[in-house]
VOFI-679696 format. One line per 4 residues: number of its first residue (from 1); their letters; for each residue y, z, x of N, C-alpha, C, O, CB. Coordinates in steps of 0.05 Angstrom, whole numbers, padded with zeros to 5 digits. Atoms other than C-alpha are relative to their C-alpha. Glycine has a CB too. Example, Ala and Ser with C-alpha at 12.3 -4.5 7.8 and 13.67 -1.06 7.14 Angstrom:
// VOFI-679696
1> AS> -00024/00000/00018/-00090/00156/00246/00024/00000/00018/00024/00013/00039/00001/00025/-00020; -00024/-00001/-00016/-00021/00143/00273/00022/00014/-00015/00044/00018/-00005/00009/-00029/00009;
This chain:
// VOFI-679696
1> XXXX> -00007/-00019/00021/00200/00140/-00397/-00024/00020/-00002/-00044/00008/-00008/00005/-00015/-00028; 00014/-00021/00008/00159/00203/-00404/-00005/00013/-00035/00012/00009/-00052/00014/00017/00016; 00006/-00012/00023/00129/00238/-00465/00016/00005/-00020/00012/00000/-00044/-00008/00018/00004; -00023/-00008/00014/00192/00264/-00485/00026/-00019/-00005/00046/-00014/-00018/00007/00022/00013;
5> XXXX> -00014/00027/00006/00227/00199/-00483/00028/-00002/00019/00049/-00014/00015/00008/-00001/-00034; -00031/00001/-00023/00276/00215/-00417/-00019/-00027/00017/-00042/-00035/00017/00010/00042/00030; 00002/00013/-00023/00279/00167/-00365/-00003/00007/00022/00006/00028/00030/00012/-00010/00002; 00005/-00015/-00031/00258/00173/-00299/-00004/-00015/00016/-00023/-00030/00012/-00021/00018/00005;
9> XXXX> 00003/00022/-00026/00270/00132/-00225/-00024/-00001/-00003/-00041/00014/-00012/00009/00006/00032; 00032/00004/-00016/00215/00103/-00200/-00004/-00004/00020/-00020/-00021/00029/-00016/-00016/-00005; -00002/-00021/-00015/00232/00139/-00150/-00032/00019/00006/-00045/00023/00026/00023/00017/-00016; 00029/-00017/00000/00168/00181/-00174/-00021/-00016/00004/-00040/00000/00003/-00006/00015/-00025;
13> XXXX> 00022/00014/00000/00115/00127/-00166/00007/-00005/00030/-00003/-00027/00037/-00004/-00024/-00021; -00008/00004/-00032/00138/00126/-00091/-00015/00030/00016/-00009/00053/00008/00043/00000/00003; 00010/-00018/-00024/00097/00172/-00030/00026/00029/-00006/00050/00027/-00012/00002/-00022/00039; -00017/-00022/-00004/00129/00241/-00028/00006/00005/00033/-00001/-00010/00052/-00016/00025/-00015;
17> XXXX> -00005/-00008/-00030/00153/00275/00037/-00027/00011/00010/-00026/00017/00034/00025/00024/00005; 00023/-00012/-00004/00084/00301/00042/-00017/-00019/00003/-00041/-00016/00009/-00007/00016/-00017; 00028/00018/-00006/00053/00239/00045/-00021/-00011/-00022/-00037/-00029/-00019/-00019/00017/00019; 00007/-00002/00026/00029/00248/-00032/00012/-00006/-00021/00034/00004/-00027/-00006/00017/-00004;
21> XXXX> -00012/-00001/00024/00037/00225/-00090/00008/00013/-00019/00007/00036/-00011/-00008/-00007/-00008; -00008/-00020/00018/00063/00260/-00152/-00026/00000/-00020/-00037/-00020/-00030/00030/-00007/-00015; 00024/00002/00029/00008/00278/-00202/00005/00000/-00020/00021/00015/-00030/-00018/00018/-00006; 00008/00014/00026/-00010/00242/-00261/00029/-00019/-00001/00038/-00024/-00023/-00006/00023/-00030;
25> XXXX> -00017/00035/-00005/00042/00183/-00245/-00017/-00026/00009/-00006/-00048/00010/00024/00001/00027; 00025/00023/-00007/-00032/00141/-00221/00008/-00025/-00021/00010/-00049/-00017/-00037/00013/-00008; 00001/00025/00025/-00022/00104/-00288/00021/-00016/00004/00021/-00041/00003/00003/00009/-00031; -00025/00020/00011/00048/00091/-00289/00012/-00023/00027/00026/-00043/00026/00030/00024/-00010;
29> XXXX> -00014/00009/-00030/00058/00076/-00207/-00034/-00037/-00003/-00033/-00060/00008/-00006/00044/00042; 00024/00024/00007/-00016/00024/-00229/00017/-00020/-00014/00014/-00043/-00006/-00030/00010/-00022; -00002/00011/00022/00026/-00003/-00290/00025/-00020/00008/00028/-00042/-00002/00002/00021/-00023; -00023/00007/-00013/00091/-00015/-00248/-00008/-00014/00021/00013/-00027/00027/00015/00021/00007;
33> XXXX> 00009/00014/-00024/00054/-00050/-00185/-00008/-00021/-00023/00011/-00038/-00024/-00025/00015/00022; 00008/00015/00018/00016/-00092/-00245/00028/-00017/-00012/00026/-00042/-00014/-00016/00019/-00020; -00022/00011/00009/00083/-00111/-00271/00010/-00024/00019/00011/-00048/00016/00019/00022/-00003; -00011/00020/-00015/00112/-00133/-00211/-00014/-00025/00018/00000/-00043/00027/00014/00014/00015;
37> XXXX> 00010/00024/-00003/00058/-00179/-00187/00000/-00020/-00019/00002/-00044/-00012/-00021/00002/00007; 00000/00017/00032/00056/-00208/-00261/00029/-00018/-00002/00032/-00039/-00014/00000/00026/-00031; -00024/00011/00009/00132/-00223/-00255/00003/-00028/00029/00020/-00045/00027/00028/00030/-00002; 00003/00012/-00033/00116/-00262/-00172/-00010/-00027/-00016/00002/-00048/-00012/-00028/00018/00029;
41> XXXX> 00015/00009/00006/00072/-00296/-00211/00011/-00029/-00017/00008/-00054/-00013/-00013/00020/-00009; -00012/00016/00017/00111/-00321/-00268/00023/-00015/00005/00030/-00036/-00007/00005/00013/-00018; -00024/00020/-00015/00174/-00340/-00223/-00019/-00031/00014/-00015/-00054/00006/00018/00023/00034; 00016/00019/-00007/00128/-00386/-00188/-00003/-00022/-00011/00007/-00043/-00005/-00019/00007/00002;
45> XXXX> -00004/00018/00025/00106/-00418/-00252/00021/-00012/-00003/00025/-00034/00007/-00002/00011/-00023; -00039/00000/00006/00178/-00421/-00271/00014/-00022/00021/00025/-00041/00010/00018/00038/00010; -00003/00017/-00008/00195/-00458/-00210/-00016/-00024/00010/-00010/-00040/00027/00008/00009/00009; 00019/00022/00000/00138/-00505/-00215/00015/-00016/-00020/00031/-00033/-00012/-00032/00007/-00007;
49> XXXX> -00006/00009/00031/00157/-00527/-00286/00022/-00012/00003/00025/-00034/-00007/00003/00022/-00024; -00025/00017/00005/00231/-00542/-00268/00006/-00012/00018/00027/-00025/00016/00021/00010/-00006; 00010/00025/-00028/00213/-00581/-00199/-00014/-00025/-00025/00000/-00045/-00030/-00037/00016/00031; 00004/00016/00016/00170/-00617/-00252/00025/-00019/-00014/00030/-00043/-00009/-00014/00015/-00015;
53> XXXX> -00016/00001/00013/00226/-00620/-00298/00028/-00018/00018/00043/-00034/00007/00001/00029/-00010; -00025/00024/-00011/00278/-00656/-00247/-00012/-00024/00011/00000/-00043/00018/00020/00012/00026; 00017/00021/-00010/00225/-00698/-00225/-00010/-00018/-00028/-00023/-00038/-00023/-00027/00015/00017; 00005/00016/00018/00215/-00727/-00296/00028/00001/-00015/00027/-00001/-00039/-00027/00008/-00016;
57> XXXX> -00025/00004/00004/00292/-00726/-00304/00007/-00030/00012/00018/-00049/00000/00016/00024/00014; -00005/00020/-00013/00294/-00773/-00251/-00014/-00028/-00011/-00003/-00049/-00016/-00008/00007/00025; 00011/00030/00007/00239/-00821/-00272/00020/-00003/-00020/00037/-00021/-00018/-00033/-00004/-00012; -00018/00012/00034/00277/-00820/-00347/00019/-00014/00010/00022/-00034/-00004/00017/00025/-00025;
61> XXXX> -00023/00015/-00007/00337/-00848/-00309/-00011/-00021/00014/-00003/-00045/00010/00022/00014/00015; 00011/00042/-00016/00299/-00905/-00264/-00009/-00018/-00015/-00008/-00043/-00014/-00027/-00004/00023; 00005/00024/00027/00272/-00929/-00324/00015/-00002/-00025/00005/-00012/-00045/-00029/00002/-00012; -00027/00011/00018/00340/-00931/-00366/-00010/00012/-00026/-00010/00002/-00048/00006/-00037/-00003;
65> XXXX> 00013/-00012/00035/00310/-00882/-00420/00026/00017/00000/00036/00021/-00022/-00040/00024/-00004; -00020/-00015/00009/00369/-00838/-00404/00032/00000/00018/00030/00006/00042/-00014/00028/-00002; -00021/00011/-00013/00444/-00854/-00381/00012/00020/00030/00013/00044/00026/00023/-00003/-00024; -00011/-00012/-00028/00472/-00828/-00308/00014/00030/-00009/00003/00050/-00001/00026/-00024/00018;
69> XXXX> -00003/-00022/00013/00511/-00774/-00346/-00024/00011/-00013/-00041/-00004/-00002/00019/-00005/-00018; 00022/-00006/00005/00455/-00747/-00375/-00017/00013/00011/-00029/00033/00005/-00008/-00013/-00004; 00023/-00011/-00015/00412/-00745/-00318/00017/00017/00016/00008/00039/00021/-00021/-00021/00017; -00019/-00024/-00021/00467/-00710/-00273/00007/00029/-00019/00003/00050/-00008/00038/-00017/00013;
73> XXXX> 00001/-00025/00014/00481/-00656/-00327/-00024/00009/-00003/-00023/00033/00002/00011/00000/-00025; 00020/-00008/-00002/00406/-00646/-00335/-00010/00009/00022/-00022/00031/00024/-00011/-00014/-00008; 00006/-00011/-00034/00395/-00645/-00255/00017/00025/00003/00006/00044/00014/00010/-00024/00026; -00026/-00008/-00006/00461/-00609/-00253/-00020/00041/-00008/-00027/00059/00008/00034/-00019/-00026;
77> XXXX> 00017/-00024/00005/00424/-00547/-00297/-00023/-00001/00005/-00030/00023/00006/00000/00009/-00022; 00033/00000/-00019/00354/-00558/-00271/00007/00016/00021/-00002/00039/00020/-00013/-00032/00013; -00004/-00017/-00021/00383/-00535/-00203/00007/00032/-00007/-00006/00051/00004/00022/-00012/00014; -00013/-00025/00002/00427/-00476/-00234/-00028/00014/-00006/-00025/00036/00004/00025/00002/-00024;
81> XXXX> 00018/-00010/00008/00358/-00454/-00259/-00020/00022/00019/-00034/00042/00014/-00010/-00021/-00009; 00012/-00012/-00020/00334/-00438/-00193/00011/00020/00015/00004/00033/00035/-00005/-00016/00014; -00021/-00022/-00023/00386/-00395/-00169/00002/00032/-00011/00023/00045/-00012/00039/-00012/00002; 00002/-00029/00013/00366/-00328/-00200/-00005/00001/-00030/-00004/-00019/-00045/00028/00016/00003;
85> XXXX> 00020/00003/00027/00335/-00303/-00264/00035/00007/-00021/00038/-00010/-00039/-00037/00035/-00002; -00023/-00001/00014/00409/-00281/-00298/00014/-00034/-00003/00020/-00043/-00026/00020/00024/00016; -00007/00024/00010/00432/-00356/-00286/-00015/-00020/-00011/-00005/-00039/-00023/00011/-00009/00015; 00026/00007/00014/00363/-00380/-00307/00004/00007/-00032/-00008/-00010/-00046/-00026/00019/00013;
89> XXXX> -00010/00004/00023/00389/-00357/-00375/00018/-00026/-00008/00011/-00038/-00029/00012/00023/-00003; -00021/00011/00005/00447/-00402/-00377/-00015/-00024/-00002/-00015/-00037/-00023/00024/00002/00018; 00011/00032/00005/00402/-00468/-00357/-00026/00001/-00032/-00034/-00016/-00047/-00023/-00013/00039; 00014/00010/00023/00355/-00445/-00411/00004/-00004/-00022/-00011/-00013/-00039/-00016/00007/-00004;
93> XXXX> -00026/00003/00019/00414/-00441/-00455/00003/-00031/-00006/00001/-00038/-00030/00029/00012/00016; -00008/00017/00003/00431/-00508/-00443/-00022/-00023/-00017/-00021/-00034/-00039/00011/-00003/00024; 00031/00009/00014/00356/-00541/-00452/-00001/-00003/-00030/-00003/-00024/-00043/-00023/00023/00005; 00016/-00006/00014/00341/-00508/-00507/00021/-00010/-00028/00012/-00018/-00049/-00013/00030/00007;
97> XXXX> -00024/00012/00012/00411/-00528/-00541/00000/-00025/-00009/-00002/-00032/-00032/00020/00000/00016; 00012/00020/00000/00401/-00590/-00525/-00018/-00018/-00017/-00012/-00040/-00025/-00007/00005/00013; 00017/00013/00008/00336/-00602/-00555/-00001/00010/-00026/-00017/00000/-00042/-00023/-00001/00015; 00005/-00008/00027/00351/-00556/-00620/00026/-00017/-00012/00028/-00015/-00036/00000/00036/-00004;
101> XXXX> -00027/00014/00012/00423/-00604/-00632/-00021/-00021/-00003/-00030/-00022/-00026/00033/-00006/00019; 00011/00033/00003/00380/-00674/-00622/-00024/00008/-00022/-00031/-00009/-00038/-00016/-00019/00036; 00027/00002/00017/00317/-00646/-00664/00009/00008/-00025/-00007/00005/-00044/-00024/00018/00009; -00005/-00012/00034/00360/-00614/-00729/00017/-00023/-00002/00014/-00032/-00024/00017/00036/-00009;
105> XXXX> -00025/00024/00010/00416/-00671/-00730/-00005/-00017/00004/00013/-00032/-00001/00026/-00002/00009; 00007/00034/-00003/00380/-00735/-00712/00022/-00016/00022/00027/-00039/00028/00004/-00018/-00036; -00032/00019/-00027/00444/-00745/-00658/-00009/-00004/00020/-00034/-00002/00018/00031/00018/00014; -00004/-00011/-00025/00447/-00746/-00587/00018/00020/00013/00037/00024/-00001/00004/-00016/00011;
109> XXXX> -00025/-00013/-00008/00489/-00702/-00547/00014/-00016/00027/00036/-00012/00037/-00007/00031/00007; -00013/00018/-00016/00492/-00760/-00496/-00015/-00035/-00014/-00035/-00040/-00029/-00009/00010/00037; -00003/00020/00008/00499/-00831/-00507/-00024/-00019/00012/-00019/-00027/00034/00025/-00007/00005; 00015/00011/-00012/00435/-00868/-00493/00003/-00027/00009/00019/-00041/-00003/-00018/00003/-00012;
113> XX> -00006/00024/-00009/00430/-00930/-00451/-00009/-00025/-00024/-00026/-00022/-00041/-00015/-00001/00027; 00014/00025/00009/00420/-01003/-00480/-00023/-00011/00008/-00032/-00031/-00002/00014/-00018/00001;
């Protein structure tokens, strides 16, 4: 967005036919490179955390803390998680559902083992 509050490709933070940049875009073509290593960065994270996350899915089920249903709907969106940042909404949909139904209502949403 510029001064005047239009939008503009970024297109302009890109080499010209000349081989040159556009002047006084340094900041924004700095701010936009800054961005997108920051976001490399945070996917990374992101798929650390939910490798973690199926990997302590699994233990919960070998040691009967949580029933086969359970762990396959949990694995089930663990995976979906990995498959792009738009369906990465949906698994954090489900999570976060999840853990705000069992922590305000004292329920389950699955039936724990004996």
């Amino acid at each position: 967005m510029d001064s005047r509050g239009n939008f503009n490709s970024t297109i302009i933070l890109e080499k010209g036919t000349n081989g040159k940049y556009i002047r006084g875009v340094q900041g924004l073509r700095n701010g936009y490179n800054s961005a997108l290593k920051a976001a490399s960065v945070y996917k990374v994270a992101g798929q650390v955390v939910g490798g973690l996350g199926l990997v302590v899915t699994a233990i919960q089920w070998d040691q009967g803390q949580i029933s086969g249903t359970e762990a396959a709907f949990d694995a089930a969106f663990g995976f979906i998680g990995f498959m792009g940042p738009i369906v990465a909404g949906v698994s954090a949909t489900y999570f976060i559902g999840k853990v705000g139904y069992e922590y305000l209502s004292g329920n389950t949403v699955f039936e724990k083992p004996r």
